[in-house]
C-alpha positions as CSV (number, residue, x, y, z in Angstrom):
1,X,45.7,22.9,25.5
2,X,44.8,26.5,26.4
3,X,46.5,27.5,29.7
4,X,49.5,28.4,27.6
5,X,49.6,28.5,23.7
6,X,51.0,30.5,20.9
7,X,48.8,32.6,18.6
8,X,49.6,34.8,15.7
9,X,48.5,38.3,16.1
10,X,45.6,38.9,13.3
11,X,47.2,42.6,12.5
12,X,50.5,42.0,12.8
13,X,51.1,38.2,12.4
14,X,53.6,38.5,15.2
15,X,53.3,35.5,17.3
16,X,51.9,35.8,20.8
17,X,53.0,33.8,23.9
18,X,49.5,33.3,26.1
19,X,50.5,32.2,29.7
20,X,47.4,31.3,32.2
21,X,47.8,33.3,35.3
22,X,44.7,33.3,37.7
23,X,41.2,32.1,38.1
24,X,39.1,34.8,40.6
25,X,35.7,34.9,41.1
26,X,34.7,38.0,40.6
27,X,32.2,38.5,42.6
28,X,35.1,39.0,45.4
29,X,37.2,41.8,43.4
30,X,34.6,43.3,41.4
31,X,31.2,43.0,42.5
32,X,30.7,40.8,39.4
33,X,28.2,37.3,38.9
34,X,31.1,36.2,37.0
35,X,34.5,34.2,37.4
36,X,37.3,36.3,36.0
37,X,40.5,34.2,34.3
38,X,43.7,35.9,33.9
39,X,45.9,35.1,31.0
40,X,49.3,36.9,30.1
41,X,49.3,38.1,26.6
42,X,53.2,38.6,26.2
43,X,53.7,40.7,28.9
44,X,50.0,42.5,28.7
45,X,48.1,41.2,31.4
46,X,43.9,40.1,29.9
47,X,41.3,39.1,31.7
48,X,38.5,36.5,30.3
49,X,35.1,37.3,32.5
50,X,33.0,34.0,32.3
51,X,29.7,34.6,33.6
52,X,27.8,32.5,36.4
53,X,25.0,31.3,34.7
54,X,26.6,29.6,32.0
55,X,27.5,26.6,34.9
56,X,23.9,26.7,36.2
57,X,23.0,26.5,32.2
58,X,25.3,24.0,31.3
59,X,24.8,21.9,34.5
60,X,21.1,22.2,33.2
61,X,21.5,21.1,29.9
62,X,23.9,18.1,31.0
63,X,23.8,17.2,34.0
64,X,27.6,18.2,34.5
65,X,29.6,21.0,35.7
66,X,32.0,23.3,34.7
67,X,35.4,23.0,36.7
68,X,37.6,25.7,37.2
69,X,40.6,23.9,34.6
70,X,37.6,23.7,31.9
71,X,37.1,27.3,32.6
72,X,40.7,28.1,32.0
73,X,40.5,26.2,28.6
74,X,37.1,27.8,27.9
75,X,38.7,31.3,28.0
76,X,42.1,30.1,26.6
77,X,40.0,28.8,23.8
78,X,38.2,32.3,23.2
79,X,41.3,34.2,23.4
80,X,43.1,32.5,21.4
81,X,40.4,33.0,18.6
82,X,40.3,37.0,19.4
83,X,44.0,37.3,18.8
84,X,43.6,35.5,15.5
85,X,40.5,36.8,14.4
86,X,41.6,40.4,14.8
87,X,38.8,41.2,17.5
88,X,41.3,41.8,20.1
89,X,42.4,44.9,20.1
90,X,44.2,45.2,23.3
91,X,41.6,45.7,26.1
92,X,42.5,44.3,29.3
93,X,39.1,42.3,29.7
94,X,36.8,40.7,27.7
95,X,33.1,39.5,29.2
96,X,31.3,36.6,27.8
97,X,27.7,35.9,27.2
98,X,26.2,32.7,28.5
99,X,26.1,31.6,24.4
100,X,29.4,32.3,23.8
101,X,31.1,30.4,27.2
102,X,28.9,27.4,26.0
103,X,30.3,27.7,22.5
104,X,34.0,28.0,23.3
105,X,32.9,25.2,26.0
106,X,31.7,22.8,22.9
107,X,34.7,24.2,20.8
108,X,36.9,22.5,23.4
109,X,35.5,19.6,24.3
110,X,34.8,18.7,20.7
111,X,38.7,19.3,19.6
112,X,39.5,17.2,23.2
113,X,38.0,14.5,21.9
114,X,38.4,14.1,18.2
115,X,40.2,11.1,17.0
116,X,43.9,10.8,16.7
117,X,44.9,10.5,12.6
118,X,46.9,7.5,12.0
């Protein structure tokens, strides 16, 4: 779904080729409580920083965890929306509140699992 996608730029309505790259945790390269996931934006490289507490919270809430591919869709998901909703505006990384990792987390699993039309 979102470990490589199209989007249409919000400002330019040029369309964007997204390519997953990486998945780090950042506490390694940065010193960060977060894991890091690198998508190519065309040839631009972004970084989606997901922080650590939103597994301890969703594991707390569910019972489940977070795996690294649901991470990579969880940031696909949110970058995807910046591009299109004009909020990206070409920085090379973007950090995530707990709230928002858990929304973009719903966002996905609820278009996952909606029901084929006929």
């Amino acid at each position: 779904m979102y470990d490589e996608f199209h989007a249409a730029d919000r400002w330019t309505g040029k369309p964007v080729h997204c390519r997953y790259q990486a998945l780090i945790v950042a506490i390694a390269t940065r010193h960060a409580d977060a894991v890091d996931v690198k998508f190519l934006v065309g040839e631009r490289p972004v970084w989606i920083a997901l922080p650590h507490v939103a597994w301890v919270e969703y594991n707390r809430q569910t019972g489940k965890i977070i795996t690294d591919p649901m991470a990579v869709q969880i940031a696909g998901h949110y970058l995807k929306w910046a591009i299109e909703s004009g909020e990206d505006n070409g920085r090379e990384m973007y950090a995530l509140t707990v709230e928002e990792t858990l929304d973009q987390l719903k966002a996905v699993m609820d278009e996952a699992f909606q029901p084929v039309a006929p």
